[in-house]
PAPA-602785 format. One record per residue (C-alpha): x, y, z; chain; residue in one letter; residue number from 0. Coordinates in steps of 0.2 Angstrom, whole numbers, plus 5000, padded with zeros to 4 digits. Example, Ala and Ser with C-alpha at 12.3 -4.5 7.8 and 13.67 -1.06 7.14 Angstrom:
BEGIN
NODE      x      y      z   chain   res     n
NODE   5062   4978   5039       A     A     0
NODE   5068   4995   5036       A     S     1
# end
This chain:
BEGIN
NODE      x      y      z   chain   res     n
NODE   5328   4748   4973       A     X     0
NODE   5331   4767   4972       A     X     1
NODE   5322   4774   4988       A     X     2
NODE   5319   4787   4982       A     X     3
NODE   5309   4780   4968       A     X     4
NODE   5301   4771   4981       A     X     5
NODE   5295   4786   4988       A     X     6
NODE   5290   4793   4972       A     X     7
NODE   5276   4777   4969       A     X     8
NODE   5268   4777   4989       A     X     9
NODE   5267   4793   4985       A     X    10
NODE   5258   4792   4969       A     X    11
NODE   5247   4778   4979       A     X    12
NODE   5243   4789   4992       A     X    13
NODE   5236   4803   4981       A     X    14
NODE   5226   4789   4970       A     X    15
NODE   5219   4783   4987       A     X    16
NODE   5215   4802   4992       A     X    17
NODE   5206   4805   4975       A     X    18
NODE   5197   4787   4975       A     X    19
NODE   5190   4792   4993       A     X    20
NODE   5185   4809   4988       A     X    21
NODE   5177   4805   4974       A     X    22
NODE   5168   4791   4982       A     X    23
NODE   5163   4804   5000       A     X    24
NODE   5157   4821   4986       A     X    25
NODE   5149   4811   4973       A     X    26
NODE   5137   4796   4981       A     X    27
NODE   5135   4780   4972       A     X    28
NODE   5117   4775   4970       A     X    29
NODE   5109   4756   4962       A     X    30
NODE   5104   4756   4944       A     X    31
NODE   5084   4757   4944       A     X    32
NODE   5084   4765   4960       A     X    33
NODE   5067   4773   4968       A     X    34
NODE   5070   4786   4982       A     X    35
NODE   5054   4794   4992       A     X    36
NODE   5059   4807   5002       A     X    37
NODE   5051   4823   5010       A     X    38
NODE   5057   4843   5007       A     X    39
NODE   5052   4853   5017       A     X    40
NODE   5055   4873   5013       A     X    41
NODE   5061   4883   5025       A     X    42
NODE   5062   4905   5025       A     X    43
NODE   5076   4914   5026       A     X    44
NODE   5076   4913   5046       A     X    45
NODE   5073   4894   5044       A     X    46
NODE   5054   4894   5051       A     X    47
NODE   5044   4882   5038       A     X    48
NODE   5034   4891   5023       A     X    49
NODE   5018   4884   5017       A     X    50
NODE   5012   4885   5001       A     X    51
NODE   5029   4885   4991       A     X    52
NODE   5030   4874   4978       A     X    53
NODE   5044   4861   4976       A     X    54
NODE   5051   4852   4960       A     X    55
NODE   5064   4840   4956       A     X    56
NODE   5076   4834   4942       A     X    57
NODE   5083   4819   4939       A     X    58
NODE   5088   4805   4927       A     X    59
NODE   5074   4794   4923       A     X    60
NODE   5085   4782   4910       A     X    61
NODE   5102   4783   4902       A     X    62
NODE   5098   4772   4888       A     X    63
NODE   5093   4783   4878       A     X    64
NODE   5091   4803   4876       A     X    65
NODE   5102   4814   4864       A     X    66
NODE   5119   4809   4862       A     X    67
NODE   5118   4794   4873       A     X    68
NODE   5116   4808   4888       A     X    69
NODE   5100   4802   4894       A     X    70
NODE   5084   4808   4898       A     X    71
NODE   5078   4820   4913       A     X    72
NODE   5063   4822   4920       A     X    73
NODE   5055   4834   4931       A     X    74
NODE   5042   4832   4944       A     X    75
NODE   5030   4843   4951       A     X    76
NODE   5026   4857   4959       A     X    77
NODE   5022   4849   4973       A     X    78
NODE   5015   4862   4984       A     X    79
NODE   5020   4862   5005       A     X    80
NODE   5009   4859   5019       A     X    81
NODE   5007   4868   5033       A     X    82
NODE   5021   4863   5040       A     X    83
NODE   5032   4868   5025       A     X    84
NODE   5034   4849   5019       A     X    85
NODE   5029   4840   5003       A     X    86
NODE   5035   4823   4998       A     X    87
NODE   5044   4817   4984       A     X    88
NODE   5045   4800   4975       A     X    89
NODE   5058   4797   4961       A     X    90
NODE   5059   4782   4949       A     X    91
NODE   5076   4778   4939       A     X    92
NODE   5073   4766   4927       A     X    93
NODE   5089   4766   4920       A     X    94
NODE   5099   4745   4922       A     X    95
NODE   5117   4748   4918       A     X    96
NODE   5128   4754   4932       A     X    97
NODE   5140   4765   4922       A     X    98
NODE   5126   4775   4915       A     X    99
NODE   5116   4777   4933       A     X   100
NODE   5117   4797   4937       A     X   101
NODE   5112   4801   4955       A     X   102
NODE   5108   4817   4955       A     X   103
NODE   5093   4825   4961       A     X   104
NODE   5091   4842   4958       A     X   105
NODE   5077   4850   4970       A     X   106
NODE   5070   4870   4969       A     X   107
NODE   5058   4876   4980       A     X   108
NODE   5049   4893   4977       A     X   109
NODE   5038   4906   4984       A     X   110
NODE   5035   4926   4980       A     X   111
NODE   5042   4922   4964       A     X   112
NODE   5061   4919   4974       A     X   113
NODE   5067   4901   4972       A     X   114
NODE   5081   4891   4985       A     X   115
NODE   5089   4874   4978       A     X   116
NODE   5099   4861   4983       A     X   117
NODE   5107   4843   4977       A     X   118
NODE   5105   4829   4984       A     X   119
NODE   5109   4811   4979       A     X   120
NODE   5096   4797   4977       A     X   121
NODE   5097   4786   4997       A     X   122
NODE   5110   4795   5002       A     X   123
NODE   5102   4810   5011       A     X   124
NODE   5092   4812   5027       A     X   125
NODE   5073   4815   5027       A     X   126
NODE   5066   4829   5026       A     X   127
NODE   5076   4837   5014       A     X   128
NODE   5078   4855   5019       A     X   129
NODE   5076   4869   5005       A     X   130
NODE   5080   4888   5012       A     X   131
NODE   5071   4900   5004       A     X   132
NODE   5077   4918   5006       A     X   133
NODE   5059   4927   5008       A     X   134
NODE   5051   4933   5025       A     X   135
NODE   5033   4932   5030       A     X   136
NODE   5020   4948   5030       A     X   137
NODE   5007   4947   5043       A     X   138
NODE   4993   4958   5032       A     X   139
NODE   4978   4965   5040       A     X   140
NODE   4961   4971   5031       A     X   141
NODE   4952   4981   5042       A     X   142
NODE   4938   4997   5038       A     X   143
NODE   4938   5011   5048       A     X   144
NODE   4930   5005   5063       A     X   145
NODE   4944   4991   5065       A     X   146
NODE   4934   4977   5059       A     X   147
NODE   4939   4964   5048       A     X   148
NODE   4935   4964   5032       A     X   149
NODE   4931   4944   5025       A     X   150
NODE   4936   4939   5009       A     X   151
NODE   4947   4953   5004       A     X   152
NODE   4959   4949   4993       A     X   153
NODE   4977   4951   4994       A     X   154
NODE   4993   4954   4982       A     X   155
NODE   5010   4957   4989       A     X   156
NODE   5022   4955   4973       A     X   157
NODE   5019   4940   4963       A     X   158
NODE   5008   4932   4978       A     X   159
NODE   4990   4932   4980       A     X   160
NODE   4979   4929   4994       A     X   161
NODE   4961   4931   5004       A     X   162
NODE   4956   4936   5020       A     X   163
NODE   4949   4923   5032       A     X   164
NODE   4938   4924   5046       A     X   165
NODE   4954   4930   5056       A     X   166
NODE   4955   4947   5047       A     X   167
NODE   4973   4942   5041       A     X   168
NODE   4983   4933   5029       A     X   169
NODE   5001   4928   5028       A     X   170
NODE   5011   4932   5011       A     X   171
NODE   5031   4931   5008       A     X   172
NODE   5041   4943   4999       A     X   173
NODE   5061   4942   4998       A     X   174
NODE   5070   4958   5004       A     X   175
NODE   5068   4975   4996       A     X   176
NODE   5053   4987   4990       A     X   177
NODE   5036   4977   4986       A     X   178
NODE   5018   4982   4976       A     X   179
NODE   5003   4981   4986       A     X   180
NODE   4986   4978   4981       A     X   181
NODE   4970   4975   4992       A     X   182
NODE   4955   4974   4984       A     X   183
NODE   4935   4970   4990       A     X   184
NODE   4921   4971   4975       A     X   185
NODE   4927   4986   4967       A     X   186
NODE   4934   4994   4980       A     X   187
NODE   4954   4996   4979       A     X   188
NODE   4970   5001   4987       A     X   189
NODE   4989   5001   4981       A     X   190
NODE   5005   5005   4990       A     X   191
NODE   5023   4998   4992       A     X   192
NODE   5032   4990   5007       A     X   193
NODE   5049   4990   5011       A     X   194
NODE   5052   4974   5017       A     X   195
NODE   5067   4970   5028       A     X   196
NODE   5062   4956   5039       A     X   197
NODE   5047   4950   5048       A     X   198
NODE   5032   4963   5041       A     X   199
NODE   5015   4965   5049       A     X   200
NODE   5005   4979   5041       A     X   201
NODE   4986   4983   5042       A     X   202
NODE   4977   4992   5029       A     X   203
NODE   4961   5000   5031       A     X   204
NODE   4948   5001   5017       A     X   205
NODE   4934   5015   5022       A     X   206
NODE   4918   5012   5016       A     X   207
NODE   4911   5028   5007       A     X   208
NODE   4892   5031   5000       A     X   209
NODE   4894   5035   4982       A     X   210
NODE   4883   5045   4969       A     X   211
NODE   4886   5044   4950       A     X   212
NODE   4874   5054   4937       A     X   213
NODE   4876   5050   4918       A     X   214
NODE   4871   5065   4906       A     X   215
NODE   4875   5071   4889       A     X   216
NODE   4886   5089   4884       A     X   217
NODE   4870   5099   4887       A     X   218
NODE   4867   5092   4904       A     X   219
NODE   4853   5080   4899       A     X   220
NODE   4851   5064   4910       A     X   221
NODE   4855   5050   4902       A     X   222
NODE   4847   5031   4903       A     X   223
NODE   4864   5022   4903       A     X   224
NODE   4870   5006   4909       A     X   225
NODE   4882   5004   4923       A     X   226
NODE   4893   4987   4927       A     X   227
NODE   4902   4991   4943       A     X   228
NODE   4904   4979   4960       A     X   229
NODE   4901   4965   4948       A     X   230
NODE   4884   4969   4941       A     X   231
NODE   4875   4978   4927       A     X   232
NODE   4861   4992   4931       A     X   233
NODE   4850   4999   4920       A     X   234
NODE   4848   5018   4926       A     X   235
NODE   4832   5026   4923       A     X   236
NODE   4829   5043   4914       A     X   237
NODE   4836   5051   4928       A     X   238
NODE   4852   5043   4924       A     X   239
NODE   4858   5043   4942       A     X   240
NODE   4865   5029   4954       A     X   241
NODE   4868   5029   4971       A     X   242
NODE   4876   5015   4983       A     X   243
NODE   4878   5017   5001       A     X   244
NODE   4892   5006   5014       A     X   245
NODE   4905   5006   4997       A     X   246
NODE   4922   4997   5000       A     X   247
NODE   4939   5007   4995       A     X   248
NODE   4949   5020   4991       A     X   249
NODE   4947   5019   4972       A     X   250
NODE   4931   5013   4964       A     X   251
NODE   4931   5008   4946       A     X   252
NODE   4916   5005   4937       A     X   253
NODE   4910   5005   4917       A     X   254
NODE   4895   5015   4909       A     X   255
NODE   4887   5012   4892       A     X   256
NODE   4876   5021   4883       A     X   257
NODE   4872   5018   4861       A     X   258
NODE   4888   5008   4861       A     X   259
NODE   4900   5020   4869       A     X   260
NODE   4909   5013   4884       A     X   261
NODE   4917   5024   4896       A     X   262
NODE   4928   5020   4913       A     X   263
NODE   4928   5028   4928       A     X   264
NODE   4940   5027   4944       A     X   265
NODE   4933   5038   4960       A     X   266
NODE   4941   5042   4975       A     X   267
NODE   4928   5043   4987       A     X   268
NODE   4940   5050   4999       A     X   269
NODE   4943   5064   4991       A     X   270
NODE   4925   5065   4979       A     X   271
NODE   4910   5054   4983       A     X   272
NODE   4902   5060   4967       A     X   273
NODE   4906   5060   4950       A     X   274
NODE   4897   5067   4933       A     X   275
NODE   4898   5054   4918       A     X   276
NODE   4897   5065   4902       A     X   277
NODE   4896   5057   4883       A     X   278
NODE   4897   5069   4872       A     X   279
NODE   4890   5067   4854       A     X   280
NODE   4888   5086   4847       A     X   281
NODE   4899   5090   4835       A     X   282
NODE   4909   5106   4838       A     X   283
NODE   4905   5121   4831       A     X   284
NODE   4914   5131   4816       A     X   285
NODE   4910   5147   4813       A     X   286
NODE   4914   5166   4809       A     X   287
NODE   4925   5161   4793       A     X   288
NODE   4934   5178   4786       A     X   289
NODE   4948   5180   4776       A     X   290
NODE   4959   5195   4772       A     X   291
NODE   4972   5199   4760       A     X   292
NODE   4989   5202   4766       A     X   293
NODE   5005   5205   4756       A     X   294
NODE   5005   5194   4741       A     X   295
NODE   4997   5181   4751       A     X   296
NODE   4980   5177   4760       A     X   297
NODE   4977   5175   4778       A     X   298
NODE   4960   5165   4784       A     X   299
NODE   4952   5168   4801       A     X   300
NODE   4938   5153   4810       A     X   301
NODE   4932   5151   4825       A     X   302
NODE   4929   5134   4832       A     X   303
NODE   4920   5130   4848       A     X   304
NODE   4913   5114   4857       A     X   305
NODE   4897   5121   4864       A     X   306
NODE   4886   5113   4880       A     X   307
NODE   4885   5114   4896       A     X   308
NODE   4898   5101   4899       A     X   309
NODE   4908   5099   4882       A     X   310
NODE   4923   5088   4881       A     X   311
NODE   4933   5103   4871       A     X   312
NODE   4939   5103   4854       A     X   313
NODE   4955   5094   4850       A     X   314
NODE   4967   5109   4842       A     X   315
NODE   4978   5093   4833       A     X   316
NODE   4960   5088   4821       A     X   317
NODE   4960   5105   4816       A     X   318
NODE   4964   5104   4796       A     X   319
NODE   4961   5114   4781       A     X   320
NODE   4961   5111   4764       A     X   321
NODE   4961   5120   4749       A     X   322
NODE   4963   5122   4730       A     X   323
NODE   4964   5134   4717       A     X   324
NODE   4952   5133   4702       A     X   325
NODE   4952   5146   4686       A     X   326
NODE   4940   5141   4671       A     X   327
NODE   4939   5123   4668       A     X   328
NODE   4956   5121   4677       A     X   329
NODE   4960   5118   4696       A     X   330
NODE   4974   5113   4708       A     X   331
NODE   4975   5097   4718       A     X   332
NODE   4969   5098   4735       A     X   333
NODE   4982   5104   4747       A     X   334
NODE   4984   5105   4768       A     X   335
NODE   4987   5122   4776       A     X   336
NODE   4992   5122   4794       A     X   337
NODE   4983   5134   4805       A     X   338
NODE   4989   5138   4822       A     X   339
NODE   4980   5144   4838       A     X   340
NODE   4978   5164   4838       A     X   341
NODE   4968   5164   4855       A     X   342
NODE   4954   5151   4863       A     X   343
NODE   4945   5146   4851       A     X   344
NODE   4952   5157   4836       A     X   345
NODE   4962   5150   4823       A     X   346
NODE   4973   5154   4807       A     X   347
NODE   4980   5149   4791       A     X   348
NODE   4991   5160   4779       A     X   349
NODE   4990   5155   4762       A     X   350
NODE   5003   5155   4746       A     X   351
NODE   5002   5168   4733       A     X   352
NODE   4988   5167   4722       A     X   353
NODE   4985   5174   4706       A     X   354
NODE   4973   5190   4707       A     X   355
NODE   4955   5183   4702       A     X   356
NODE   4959   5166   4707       A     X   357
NODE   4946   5157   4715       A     X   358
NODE   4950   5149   4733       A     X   359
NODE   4938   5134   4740       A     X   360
NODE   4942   5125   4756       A     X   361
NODE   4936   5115   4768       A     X   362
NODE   4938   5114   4786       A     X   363
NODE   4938   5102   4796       A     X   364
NODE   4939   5100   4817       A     X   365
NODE   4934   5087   4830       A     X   366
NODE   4930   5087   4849       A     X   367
NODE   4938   5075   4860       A     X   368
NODE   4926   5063   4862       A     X   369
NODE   4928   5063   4839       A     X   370
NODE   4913   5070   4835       A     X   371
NODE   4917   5077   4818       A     X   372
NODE   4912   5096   4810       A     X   373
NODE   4916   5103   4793       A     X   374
NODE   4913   5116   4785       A     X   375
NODE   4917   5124   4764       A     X   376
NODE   4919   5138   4756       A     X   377
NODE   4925   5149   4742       A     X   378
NODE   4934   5166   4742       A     X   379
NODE   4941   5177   4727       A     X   380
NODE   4959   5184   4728       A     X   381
NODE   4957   5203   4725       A     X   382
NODE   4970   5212   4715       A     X   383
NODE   4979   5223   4727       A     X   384
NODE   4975   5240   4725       A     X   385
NODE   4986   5255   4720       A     X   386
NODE   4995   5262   4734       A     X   387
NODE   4987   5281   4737       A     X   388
NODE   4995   5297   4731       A     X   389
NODE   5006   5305   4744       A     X   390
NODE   4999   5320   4747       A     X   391
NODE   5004   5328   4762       A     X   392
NODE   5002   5344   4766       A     X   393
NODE   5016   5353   4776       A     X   394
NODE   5006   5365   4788       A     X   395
NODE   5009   5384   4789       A     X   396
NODE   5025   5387   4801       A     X   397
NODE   5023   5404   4814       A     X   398
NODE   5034   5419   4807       A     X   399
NODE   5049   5423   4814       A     X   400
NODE   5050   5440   4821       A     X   401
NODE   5058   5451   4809       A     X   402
NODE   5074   5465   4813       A     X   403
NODE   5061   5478   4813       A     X   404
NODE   5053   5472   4829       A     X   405
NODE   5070   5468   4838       A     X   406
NODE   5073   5487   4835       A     X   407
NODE   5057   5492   4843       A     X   408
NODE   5058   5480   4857       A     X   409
NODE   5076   5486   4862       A     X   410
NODE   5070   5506   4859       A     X   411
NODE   5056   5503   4871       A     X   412
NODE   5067   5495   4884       A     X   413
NODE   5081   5507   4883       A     X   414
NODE   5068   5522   4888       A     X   415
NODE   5060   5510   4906       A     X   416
NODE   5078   5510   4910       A     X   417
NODE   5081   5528   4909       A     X   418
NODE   5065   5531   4916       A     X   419
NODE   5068   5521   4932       A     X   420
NODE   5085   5532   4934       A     X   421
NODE   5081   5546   4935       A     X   422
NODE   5066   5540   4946       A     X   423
NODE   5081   5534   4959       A     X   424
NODE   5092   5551   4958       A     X   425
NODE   5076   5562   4962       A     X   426
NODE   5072   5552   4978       A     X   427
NODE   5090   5552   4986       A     X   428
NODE   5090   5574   4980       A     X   429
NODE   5073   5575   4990       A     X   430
NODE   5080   5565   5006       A     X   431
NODE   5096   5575   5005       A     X   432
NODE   5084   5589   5007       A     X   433
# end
């Protein structure tokens, strides 16, 4: 035999061997209709076990059957981990035929919405069954401003929730990077963010506050509203006012009702202890409607105001104005003019030509804030324009101009002081010669 053909087969054997061993050490075999109980137990990302995750697992549960002969999969749980980070697991394969037996176990285990996963092969594992997580824990305090622990507080860090215990304290995960807080007690709130880069311990502090609240209408008028805040409805009486002292939290929210209107309120007692509910239901006011004609078109002028001692303002975008054109028995559809702001409070509209004698009407219409509603009509007739006035300007009388005749004069007269003041001179210097 050629040896080097020889060689050529062991070495084909060899490699058959290699790849029938390496098959057999990555993928383990496993019984037809095997059961496997097992533990996981979930660990963070510094291998220190995480209670509370919850764990689930994938696997065949027969391959008789399923969509194209692939089998069927189930999955179990969550099953969520104890306080020492371990859940169990039992699996059940009812699968008979060997060459259809899949082994595969798919386990995930998740907490603060960040999941870990690993495979593992039914009896041919250790127990537990360790699952990393990449999350670190938060050490989060409640506390108001006196340092003392605030009892069932409750906590959200990211997608996890959780409540205060007797120990002041709860412990949440969060994977790395920036997180949302929110810690809330009754209606008392806070938010902020962490930066989370490890381990965390933080202590937030919710100051209790007294807080006053007085319901009233636009003219300042107490109201008897209703009002739904730390989880309970109170009727107010005709004084419309509400007090509570020892209130939890930087942001209070509450609801107050009154004839079917709803409003919601956030205070900061922090910054403001005491808020003013207003509900407006006075329509604003239109007024001092003129018009006046322009070149060849028409211009309108209206006033519009929200009056009260506390009016919510009127809303320059309801402002609209309508108009048509009617002469005899005929009239124009109704059409929009847009008026804009001239001042506060003052508004115009310039109209299109109209005919001379036409007759305008319009309506105007506005609304406050809080869409209470005013409108108003009316009617105007365009006036011919009138004939420009006849120019008469006078030119005044201009001052004369002095004639030659009085240039003569003047230059005689001042001919004579000169030879006057000469010989005035030569007299003086004969007497001192003298």
């Amino acid at each position: 035999m050629n040896f080097r053909f020889l060689l050529f087969i062991l070495t084909l054997l060899t490699v058959a061997s290699f790849a029938e061993t390496t098959l057999t050490t990555d993928t383990p075999k496993c019984n037809a209709s095997f059961n496997d109980s097992t533990n996981v137990r979930v660990l963070d990302a510094l291998n220190r076990p995480i209670p509370g995750a919850g764990v689930t697992a994938s696997f065949q549960y027969t391959g008789s059957v399923g969509v194209d002969g692939k089998g069927t999969f189930h999955t179990i749980g969550p099953f969520i981990t104890n306080s020492s980070g371990i859940t169990h697991l039992y699996i059940k394969n009812t699968e008979t035929s060997e060459s259809k037996v899949d082994c595969k176990i798919n386990i995930s285990a998740t907490i603060a919405n960040t999941t870990g996963k690993i495979i593992q092969y039914a009896n041919a594992h250790g127990d537990p069954v360790d699952v990393q997580v990449n999350v670190y824990p938060i050490l989060f305090y409640v506390r108001d401003q006196r340092n003392s622990p605030i009892q069932n507080a409750k906590i959200s860090v990211g997608t996890m929730d959780g409540n205060i215990g007797e120990t002041g304290y709860a412990v949440l995960y969060a994977p790395v990077g920036r997180v949302s807080y929110l810690v809330s007690y009754l209606d008392g709130k806070q938010t902020g963010s962490l930066n989370i880069t490890g381990d965390t311990t933080y202590a937030a502090v919710l100051s209790y506050h007294s807080i006053s609240v007085d319901i009233v209408d636009d003219s300042g008028s107490p109201l008897p509203a209703s009002i739904f805040i730390f989880n309970k409805s109170t009727q107010l009486g005709p004084d419309g006012h509400y007090s509570m002292p020892d209130v939890f939290g930087n942001e209070i929210q509450f609801s107050a009702t009154y004839k079917g209107v709803t409003k919601d309120i956030t205070m900061f007692p922090e910054v403001e202890n005491t808020t003013r509910v207003v509900f407006d239901f006075h329509s604003p006011t239109i007024a001092n409607v003129t018009q006046i004609p322009t070149e060849g078109t028409v211009r309108l002028f209206v006033t519009v105001f929200d009056p009260g001692a506390y009016p919510s303002g009127v809303d320059p975008s309801t402002i609209e104005i309508s108009y048509r054109t009617e002469s005899g028995t005929e009239f124009t559809e109704w059409t929009k003019a847009s008026a804009y702001a001239l001042s506060k409070d003052n508004f115009a509209v310039d109209f299109p030509f109209f005919a001379p004698n036409s007759i305008v009407k319009f309506k105007i219409d506005a609304s406050d804030r809080e869409g209470n509603k005013a409108t108003v009509s009316g009617s105007f007739t365009v006036v011919p324009p009138t004939a420009p006035a006849a120019n008469n300007t006078i030119t005044p009388p201009q001052p004369d101009k002095p004639g030659s005749d009085d240039y003569t004069i003047l230059y005689l007269a001042g001919g004579v002081v000169i030879i006057l003041l000469i010989a005035l001179v030569v007299l003086r210097m004969k007497k001192g010669g003298d």
